[in-house]
N, C-alpha and C positions, 0 to 999 in steps of 0.2 A: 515227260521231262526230257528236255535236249539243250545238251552243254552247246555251248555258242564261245565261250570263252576258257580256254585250258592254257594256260603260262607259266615257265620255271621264270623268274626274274632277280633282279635284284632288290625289292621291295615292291610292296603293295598294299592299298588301303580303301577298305569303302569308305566313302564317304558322301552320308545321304542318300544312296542306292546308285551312285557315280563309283564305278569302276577304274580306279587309277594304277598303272604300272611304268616304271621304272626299271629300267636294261632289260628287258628281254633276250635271254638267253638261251642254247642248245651245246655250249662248248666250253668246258674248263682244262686249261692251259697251265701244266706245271715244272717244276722243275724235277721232280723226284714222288715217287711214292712212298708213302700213303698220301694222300691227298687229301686235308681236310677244308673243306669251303665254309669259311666262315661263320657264314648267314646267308641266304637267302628267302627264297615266297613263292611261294603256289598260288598263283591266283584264278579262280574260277568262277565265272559266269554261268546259270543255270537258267534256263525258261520253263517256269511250269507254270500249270493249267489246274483246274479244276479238281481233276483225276485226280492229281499230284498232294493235295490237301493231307495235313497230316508228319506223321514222323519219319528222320529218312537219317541213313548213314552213310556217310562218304570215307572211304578208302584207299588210303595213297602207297602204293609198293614200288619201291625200287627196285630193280630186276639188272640184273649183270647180263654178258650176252647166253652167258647158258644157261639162263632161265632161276636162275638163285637170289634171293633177296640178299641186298646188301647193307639196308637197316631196318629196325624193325617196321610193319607195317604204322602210317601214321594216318589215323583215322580223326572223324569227326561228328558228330550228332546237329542236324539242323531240322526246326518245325518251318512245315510250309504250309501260312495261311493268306488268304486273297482276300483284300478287301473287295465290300460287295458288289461293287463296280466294277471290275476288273475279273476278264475273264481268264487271262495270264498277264506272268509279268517274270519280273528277270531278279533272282535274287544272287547276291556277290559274298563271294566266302574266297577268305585271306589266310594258309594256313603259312604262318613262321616257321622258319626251320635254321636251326644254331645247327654249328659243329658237323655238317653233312660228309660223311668221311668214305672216303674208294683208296681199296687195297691196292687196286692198279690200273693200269691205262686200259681204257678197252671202250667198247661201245657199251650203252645202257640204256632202259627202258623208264617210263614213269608210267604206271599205271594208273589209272584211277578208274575205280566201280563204286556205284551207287545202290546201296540194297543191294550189292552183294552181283551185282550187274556190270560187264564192262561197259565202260559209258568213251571212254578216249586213251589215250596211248602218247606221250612227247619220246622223244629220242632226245638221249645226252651223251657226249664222248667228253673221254677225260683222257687228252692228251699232251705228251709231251711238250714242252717250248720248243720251238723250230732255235737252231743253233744259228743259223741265218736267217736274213729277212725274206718276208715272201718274193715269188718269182712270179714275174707276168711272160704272158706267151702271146 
């Protein structure tokens, strides 16, 4: 099994085994803390094989920089079967997420293991509004 696709975005949706996303993202910009982000999508692309056949669980943690979860773990159950023709293939899992909430600004992790396996890692900062516009050099 090898992730090919790992995205925090602004939406996402399979559709027909078509991988669609929407703002891709690493940086949420506030004015004050807590910080609760609406809505967004974990979108993830998976290639298995053969091997791979069978039941699998994916798990998603949020980690602060000091290594603490900041919601609970958000997990998922998917079966992987191949049709008989096909030696791999790439299956798309869209996990929603309402109300995503950070106590404060800081750097953050996104986990995700497979069985219980690290499989990828995104990085998300959740910073302040610049008071000023950005500066070029």
């Amino acid at each position: 099994m090898k992730v090919e696709i790992f995205a925090l975005c602004d939406a996402a949706v399979d559709y027909a085994g078509k991988l669609s996303l929407l703002g891709a993202f690493d940086g949420i910009f506030a004015r004050e803390v807590p910080v609760v982000h609406p809505q967004c999508a974990i979108a993830i692309r998976v290639r298995v094989s053969r091997a791979d056949e069978g039941p699998h669980n994916l798990q998603l943690a949020f980690i602060d920089a000091d290594g603490h979860r900041v919601v609970p773990p958000i997990g998922a159950n998917f079966e992987v079967r191949l049709p008989a023709q096909r030696e791999s293939m790439a299956i798309n899992l869209v996990l929603n997420i309402h109300q995503l909430k950070f106590e404060r600004f800081d750097d953050y992790a996104i986990d995700l293991t497979i069985d219980g396996r690290p499989e990828a890692s995104l990085p998300l900062v959740v910073v302040p509004i610049p008071s000023h516009g950005p500066s070029h050099a």
